[in-house]
N, C-alpha and C positions, 0 to 999 in steps of 0.2 A: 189444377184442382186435385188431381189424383196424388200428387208430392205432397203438398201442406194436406190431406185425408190423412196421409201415410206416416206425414209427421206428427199429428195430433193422436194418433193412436199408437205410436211407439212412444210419447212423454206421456201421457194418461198414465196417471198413478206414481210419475219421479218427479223429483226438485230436479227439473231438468231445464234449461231456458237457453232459445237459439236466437241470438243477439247476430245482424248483420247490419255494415257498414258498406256502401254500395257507392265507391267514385266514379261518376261516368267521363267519360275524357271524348269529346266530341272530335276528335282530328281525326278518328276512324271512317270519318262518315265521307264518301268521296266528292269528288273537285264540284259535282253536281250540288253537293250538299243531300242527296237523297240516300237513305240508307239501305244496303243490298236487301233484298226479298228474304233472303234467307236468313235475316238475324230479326229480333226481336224490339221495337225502338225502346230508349231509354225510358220513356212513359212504360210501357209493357214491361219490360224488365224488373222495374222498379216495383211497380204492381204485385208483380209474379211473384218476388223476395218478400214484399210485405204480408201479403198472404200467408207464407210460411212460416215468416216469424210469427202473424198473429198464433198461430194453428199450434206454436210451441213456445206461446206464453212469452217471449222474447221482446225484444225491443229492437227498430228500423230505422236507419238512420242514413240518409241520400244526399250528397253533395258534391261537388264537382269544381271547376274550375272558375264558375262564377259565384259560388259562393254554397250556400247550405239550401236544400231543395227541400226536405221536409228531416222531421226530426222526431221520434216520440218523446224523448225530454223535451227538447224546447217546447214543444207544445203542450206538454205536462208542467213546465216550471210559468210559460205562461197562462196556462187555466187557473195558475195557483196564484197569482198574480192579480189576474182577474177576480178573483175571488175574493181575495182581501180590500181591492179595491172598492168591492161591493158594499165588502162587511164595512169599511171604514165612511161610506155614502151614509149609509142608516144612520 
């Protein structure tokens, strides 16, 4: 919370925009399959990024080895999508 504060008050007032691309690669995680105490899970990770791109206007984009996790385009190109689908029901 204190980083995306920190970032949203240093772009305040620039055409400034923090775009991140976040691959997670799950072979880090050990033979337990449990992930050390001390790191962050990829859920939280991912969170923690999107946050800060919200905070500087950017755009979030998450994916990894199985495929695309979340996206602010695709889900901006599918709103849009959805939306003509609408219009074209009327």
């Amino acid at each position: 919370h204190t980083v995306s504060a920190y970032v949203a008050e240093v772009c305040r007032g620039f055409d400034l925009q923090l775009h991140v691309c976040l691959f997670t690669v799950m072979k880090d995680i050990g033979s337990s399959g449990v992930i050390p105490a001390r790191y962050a899970t990829p859920t939280e990770t991912a969170s923690a990024f999107k946050e800060i791109v919200q905070a500087a206007n950017g755009r979030f984009h998450w994916f990894g080895e199985a495929g695309i996790f979340e996206s602010d385009d695709i889900t901006s190109i599918v709103s849009e999508m959805e939306k003509a689908k609408n219009y074209s029901q009327k």
